[in-house]
C-alpha positions as CSV (number, residue, x, y, z in Angstrom):
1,X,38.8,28.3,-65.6
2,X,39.4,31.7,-67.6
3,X,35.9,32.9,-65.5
4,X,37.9,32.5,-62.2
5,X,41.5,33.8,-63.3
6,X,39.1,37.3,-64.7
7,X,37.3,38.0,-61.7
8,X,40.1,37.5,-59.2
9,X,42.3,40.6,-60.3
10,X,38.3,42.3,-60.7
11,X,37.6,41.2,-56.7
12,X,41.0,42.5,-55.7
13,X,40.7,45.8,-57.4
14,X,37.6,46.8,-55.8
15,X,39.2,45.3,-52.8
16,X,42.1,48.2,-53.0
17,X,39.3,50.8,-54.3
18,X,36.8,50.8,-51.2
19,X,40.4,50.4,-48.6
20,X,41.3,53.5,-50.6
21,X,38.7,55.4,-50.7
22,X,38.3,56.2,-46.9
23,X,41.3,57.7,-46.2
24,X,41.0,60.1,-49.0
25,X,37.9,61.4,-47.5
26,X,39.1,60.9,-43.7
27,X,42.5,63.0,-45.5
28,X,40.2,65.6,-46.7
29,X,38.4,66.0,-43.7
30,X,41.2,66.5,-41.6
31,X,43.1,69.0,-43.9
32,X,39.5,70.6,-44.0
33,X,39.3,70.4,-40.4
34,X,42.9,72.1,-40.0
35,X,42.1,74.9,-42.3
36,X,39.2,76.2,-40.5
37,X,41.2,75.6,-37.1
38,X,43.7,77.9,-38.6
39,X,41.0,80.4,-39.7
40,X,39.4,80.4,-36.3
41,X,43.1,80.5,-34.7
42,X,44.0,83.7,-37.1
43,X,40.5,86.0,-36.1
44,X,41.0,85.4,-32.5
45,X,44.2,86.4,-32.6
46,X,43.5,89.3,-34.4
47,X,40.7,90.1,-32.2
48,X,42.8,89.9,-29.3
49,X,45.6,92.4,-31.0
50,X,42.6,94.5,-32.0
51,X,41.3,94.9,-28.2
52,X,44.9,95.4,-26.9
53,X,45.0,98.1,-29.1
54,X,42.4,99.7,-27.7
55,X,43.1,99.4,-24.5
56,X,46.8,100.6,-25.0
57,X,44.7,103.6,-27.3
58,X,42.1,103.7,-24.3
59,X,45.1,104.3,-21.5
60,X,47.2,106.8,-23.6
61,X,44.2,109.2,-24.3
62,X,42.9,108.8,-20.3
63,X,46.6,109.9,-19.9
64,X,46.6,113.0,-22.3
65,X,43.3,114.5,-21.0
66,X,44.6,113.8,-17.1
67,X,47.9,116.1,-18.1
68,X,45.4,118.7,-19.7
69,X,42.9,119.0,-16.8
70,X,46.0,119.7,-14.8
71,X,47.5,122.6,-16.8
């Protein structure tokens, strides 16, 4: 009787482990996931700054050396 009464709360504990223990991992893989979206999202945005930039730089200077050809 004492045999059945011990592994019932064992059973049930490993029951609530293994149902546990997925959704840690699928938790840490979609924080993981979300992290390296937000690093991906941060370089193409910078990228994308970076070549307005020089476009903006790019169209100013074409500018500059157009009013000095003319004087």
């Amino acid at each position: 009787m004492q045999s059945s009464t011990e592994s019932s709360p064992v059973h049930s504990r490993r029951v609530t482990t293994t149902r546990n223990g997925p959704s840690v991992k699928w938790f840490l893989l979609f924080w993981i996931l979300m992290i390296g979206l937000g690093v991906y999202a941060v370089y193409s945005y910078t990228n994308h700054l970076k070549d307005q930039v020089l476009n903006q730089l790019s169209l100013q200077t074409q500018q500059q050396l157009n009013i000095l050809k003319t004087d």
